[in-house]
N, C-alpha and C positions, 0 to 999 in steps of 0.2 A: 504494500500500500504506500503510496505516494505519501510524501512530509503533508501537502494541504487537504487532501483525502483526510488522513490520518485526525490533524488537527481540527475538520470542519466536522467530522466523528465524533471525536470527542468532546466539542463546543454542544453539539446538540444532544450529547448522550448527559454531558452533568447542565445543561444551560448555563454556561456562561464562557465568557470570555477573560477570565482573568488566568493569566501566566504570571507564577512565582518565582521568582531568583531564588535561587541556593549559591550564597556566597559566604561562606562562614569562615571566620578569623577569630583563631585562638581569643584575642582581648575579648570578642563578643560572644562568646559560647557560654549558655545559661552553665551554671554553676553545678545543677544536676547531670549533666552530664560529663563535666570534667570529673566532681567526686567518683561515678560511676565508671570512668575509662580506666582506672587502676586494675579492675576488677572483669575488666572485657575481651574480649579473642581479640588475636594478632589480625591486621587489616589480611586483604585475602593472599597478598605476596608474600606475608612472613614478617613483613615489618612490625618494630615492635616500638610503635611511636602512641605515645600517652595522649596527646595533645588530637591525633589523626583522628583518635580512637573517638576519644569524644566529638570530634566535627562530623562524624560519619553515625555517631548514637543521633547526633541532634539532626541533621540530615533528613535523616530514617523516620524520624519522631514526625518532621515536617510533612513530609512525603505520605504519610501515612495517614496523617490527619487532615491532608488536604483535596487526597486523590479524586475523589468524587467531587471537589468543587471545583477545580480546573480542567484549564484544555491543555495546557504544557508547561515543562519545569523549563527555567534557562537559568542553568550556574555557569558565574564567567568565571574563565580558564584562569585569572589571572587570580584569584584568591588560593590556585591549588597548586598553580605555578611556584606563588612566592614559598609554598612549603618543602619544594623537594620532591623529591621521589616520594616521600613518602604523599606527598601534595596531592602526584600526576595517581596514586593508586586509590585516595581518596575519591579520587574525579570519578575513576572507574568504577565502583565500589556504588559511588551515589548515583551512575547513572543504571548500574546493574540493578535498583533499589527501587527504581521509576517505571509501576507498572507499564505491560507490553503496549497495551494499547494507548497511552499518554504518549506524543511525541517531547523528542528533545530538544531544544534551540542551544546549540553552545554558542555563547558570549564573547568574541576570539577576536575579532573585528580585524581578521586579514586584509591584506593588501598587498599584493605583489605582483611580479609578471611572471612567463616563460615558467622554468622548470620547479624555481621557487614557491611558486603561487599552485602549482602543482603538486608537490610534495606537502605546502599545507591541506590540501583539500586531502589527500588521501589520509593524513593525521585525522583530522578531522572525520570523515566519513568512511574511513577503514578501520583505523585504528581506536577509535574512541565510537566507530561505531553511532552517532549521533544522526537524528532528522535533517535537522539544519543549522544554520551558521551565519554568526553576523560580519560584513564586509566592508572594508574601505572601497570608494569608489574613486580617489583621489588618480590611482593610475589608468582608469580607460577600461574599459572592455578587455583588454586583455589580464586582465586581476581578478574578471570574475568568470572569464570562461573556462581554465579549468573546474573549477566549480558545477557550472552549469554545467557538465557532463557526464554531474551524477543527478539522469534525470527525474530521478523520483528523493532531490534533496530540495531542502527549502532555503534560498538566500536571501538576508534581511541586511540593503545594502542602508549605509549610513545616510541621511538626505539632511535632517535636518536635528540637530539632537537636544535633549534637553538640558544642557547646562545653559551657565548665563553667559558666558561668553561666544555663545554657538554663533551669533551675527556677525563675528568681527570677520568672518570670511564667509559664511552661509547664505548672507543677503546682501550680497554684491552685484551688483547687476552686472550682467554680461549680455552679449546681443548673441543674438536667434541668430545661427546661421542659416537658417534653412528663410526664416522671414526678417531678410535686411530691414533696421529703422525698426523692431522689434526688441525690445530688449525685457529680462526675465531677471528672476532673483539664482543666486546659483541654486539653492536648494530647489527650486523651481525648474531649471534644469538638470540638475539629475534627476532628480522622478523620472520626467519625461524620459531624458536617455537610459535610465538604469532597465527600467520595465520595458524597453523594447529589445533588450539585450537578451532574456530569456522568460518565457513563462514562471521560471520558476522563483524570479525576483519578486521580494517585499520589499518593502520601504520602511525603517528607523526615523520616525517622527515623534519628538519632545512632545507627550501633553500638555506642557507647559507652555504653548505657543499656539493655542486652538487655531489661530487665524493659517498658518503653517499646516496645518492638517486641513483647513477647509481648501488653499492651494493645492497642496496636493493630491486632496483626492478628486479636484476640476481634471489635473492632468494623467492621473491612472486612476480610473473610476473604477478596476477590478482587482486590484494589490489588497493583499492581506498589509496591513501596518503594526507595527511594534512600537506602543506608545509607552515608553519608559516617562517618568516623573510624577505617575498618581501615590499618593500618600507621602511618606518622607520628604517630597519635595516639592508639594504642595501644587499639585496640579490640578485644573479645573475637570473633576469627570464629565460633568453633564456636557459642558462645553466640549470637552474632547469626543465624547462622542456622537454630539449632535452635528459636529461637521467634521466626522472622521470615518463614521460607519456606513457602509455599501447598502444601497434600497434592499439587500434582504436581512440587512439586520445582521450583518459579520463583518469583515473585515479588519475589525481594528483587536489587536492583540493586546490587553492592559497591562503592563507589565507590574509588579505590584513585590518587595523582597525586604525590607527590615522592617512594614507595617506588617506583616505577617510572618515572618521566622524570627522575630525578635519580641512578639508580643508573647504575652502571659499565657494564653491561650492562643497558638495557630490556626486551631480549627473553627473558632471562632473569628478571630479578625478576615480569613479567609472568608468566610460565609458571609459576613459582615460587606464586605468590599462587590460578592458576589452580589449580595440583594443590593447595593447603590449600581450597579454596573447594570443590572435588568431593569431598576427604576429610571435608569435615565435610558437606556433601550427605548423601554415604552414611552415614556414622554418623546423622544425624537422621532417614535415612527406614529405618534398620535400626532406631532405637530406636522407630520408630513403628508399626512391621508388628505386626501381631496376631495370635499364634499359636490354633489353635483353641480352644484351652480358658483363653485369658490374654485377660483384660478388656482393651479399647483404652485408652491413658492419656487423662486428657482434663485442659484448664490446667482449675486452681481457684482460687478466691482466696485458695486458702491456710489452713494451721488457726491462725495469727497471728493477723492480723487480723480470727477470728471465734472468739479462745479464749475472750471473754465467755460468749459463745451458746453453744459445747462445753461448757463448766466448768456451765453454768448448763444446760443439757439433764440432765447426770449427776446434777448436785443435787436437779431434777424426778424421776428416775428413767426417764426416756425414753429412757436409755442404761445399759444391764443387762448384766450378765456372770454368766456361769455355764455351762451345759449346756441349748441349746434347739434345735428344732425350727423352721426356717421354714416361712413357706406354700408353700414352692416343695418340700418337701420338703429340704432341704438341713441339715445340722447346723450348728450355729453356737456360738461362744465368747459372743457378741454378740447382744443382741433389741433391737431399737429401734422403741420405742412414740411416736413424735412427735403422738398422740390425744390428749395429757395435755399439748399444749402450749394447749389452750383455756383450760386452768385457771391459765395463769401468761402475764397480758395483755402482761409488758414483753417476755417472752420471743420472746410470739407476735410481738409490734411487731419487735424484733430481726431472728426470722427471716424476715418479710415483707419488710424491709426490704434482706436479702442477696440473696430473692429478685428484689426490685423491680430491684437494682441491673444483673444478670446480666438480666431482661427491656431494660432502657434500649437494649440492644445488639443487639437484634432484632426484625426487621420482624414487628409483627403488628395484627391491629383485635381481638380477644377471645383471653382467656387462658379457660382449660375446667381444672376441677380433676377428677383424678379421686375417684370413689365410693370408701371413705367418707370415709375419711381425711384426703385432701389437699381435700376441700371444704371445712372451714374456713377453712384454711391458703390454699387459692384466693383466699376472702372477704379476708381479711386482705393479701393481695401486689393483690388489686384496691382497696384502699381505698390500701394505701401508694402506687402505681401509677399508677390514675387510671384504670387499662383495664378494660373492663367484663366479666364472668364471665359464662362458661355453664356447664353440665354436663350431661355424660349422664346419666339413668335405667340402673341395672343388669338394674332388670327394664322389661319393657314395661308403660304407662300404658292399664290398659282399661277410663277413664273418664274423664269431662271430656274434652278434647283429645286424648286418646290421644298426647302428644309424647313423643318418644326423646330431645330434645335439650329441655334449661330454659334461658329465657331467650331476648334479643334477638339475630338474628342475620341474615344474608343469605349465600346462597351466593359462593363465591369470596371470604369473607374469611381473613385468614389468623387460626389459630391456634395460640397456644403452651400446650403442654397444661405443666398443672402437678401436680407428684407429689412426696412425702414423701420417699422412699426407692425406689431401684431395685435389685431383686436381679437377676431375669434379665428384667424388662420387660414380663410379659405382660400387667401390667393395664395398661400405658399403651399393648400395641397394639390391647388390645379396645378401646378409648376413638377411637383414628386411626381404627383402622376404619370405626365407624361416625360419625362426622365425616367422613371423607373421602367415605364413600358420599351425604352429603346433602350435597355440592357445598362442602363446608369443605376450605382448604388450611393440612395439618399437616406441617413439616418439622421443629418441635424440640421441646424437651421442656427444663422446667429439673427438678431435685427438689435437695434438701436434701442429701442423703448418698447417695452412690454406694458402696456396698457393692463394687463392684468385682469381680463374680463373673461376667458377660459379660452381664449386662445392658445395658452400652452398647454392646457386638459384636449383639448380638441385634437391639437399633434401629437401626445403621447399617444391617442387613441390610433392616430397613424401610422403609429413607430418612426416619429421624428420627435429626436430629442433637442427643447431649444437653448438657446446659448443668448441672456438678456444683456447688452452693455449698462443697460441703464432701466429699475422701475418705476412704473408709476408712483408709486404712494413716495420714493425718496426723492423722484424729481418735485413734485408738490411741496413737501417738508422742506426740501433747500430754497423753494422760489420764494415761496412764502417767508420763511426766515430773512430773505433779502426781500423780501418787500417788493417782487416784482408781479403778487396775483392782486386784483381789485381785492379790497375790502370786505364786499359783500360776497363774491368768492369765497373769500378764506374762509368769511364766519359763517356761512352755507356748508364749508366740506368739513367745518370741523380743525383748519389748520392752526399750528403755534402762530401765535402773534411775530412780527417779524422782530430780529432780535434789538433790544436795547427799548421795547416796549412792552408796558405792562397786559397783565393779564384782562 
């Protein structure tokens, strides 16, 4: 059985997701079990070490008391290392001790190349016999594919970790080779590169940084993740896994080791961490359900970090307020004309460019703008981009060529449709449609402004998943705060007063 097999077994057989460290060190070993090691068999080599004895009573103790509450132990190497031989038979001893059907994650955080990086893996998954293994990504692809060639192992490569100094090189920006004028956080690029290097990669992400876990799980939406920092180092659960865990409810590994093999009871603090890790389970898949008539939420980047582009859309007049009519027939406080973004080039630059960002994180070979609208705005996210545009014809072509589809293409490429705005979605499934019927594969859709009125419930329903630069209700909250909706407006939708006025 496969390392994720193995692990996604045993998550569903005891519910839950909590992974315990076994890292024990003489100073921290309960007291009952050093009096006790006087008194106890030689480790299994013959060694006749006092101190081993009791790290491997206490081990046993853990292991025993927690079995049925986890899905896997992860003891790192380096606490058995620093002991010696007698250290390296402790390891073997504690993992021999770790029922069959519990996988193992050794703690090891390899990194190397060529022959070196080889010989670790077989230490590793020969000789210590272990599921999977945690890895530096610092050398390339070539550090983790011996690795990757023991296919049924698990590698949980380093992305984003949770100490406090992890930013001083984790969140550097680097540019997007693949989308020039794109640029990402590095941990941000690794996900992306790590998980395309092998099935069998996870990703090491700090609980301690929820917003780091909501990143990376936009760019590998099916990685198991290993979230070391709940408990001891005081990490947010709910938050970690309200934008850490996978729409079925797995994904994220808690890793969880002196709040439980150091407490008074084990098998309680373990049970303890268990019942918070299912209660905030259900809170994130009950905030996620989507009632019939309520829009699905979807992450955005936020109306912060694009109140440029907001503030500067209202100023264009692309974002209007008053009493109007949409095409869908729907009444609206709101009309938003993003046609009028051709005529204001830095703007268009801007929104290409939020676009471009949200494309970086998804497999495609052509993006397709829809008619009329978003085929500017198409042109413009293909030049920021670098990926090449097609589009449908609204009406059929009945001269020259007669094509439905403009532009280079081949079937079985994939494409990401691009749209301005989505109210309920219909012009982006006329668009799938007929893509899909000439052998194009469409699973996502980015647009600009998500209107939020079950447009995105409508394309789940199609098997398009969409990708929002910007929501409704954050663009509202930031205009209003600046003071650029009517008054009667605001206090109509319910908006904060604009800022440095009272209630």
């Amino acid at each position: 059985m496969s390392f994720y097999a193995k692990l996604e077994a045993a998550a569903q057989r005891n519910n839950t997701l909590l992974c315990v460290g076994l890292d024990p060190t003489p100073e921290s070993c309960p007291d009952r079990f050093l009096a006790g090691a006087h008194d106890s068999q030689e480790l299994p080599d013959g060694t006749d070490d006092t101190s081993c004895q009791a790290l491997l009573a206490w081990n046993e103790s853990v292991i025993e008391a927690t079995s049925d509450l986890v899905c896997c132990y992860k003891p790192n190497i380096a606490f058995y290392e620093a002991l010696g031989q007698p250290g390296m038979e402790l390891l073997r001893a504690t993992i021999a001790a770790i029922p069959e059907h519990i996988p193992v994650l050794l703690d090891a955080k390899r990194g190397d190349i060529g022959s070196t990086a080889a010989a670790y893996a077989r230490a590793c998954f020969e000789e210590l016999d272990v599921d999977a293994v945690t890895l530096s990504p610092y050398l390339g692809q070539d550090s983790i594919a011996p690795f990757a060639a023991y296919s049924d192992k698990g590698l949980f490569v380093l992305c984003h970790t949770s100490n406090p100094a992890a930013g001083a090189f984790q969140k550097l920006t680097v540019t997007n080779g693949q989308f020039p004028g794109v640029e990402d956080a590095l941990f941000v690029h690794v996900a992306k590169e790590a998980v395309s290097w092998s099935p069998a990669v996870g990703l090491v992400v700090g609980a301690t940084y929820p917003q780091a876990l909501a990143d990376v799980r936009t760019v590998a939406p099916d990685a198991w993740v290993l979230a070391p920092g709940i408990g001891a180092q005081g990490g947010d659960l709910q938050a970690a896994l309200s934008t850490g865990l996978r729409a079925d409810g797995l994904g994220v590994l808690v890793a969880a080791t002196r709040s439980v093999t150091q407490a008074d009871d084990p098998r309680q603090a373990a049970k303890s961490i268990r019942e918070d890790i299912n209660s905030a389970r259900t809170k994130s898949s009950s905030t996620s359900k989507v009632e019939p008539d309520t829009p699905a939420p979807q992450p955005t980047r936020g109306a912060e970090s694009h109140s440029d582009l907001i503030i500067g859309l209202a100023g264009l007049g692309a974002l209007q307020f008053g009493d109007f009519t949409l095409a869908s027939g729907k009444k609206s406080s709101m009309y938003v004309d993003l046609r009028l973004l051709v005529s204001r080039p830095e703007l268009m630059q801007a929104a290409a460019a939020a676009y471009a960002k949200e494309l970086a994180a998804l497999p495609c070979d052509r993006i397709a703008g829809v008619p009329y609208a978003a085929l500017p705005i198409g042109m413009a996210v293909a030049l920021a981009s670098g990926v090449p545009l097609i589009y449908n014809r609204k009406e059929s072509k009945s001269h020259g060529l007669g094509k439905d589809i403009e532009g280079l293409w081949q079937p079985g490429e994939r494409v990401v449709i691009i749209e301005d705005v989505i109210t309920t979605g219909g012009s982006i499934v006329s668009s799938v449609e007929l893509f899909r019927a000439a052998g194009l594969i469409v699973e996502d859709a980015i647009v600009l402004l998500d209107r939020q009125q079950g447009g995105v419930e409508n394309l789940q329903k199609a098997g398009i998943r969409v990708h929002s630069v910007l929501a409704l209700g954050d663009v509202l909250d930031l205009l209003s705060q600046t003071g650029h909706i009517p008054e009667e407006i605001r206090q109509s939708l319910g908006l904060p007063a604009p800022a440095g006025e009272s209630q």
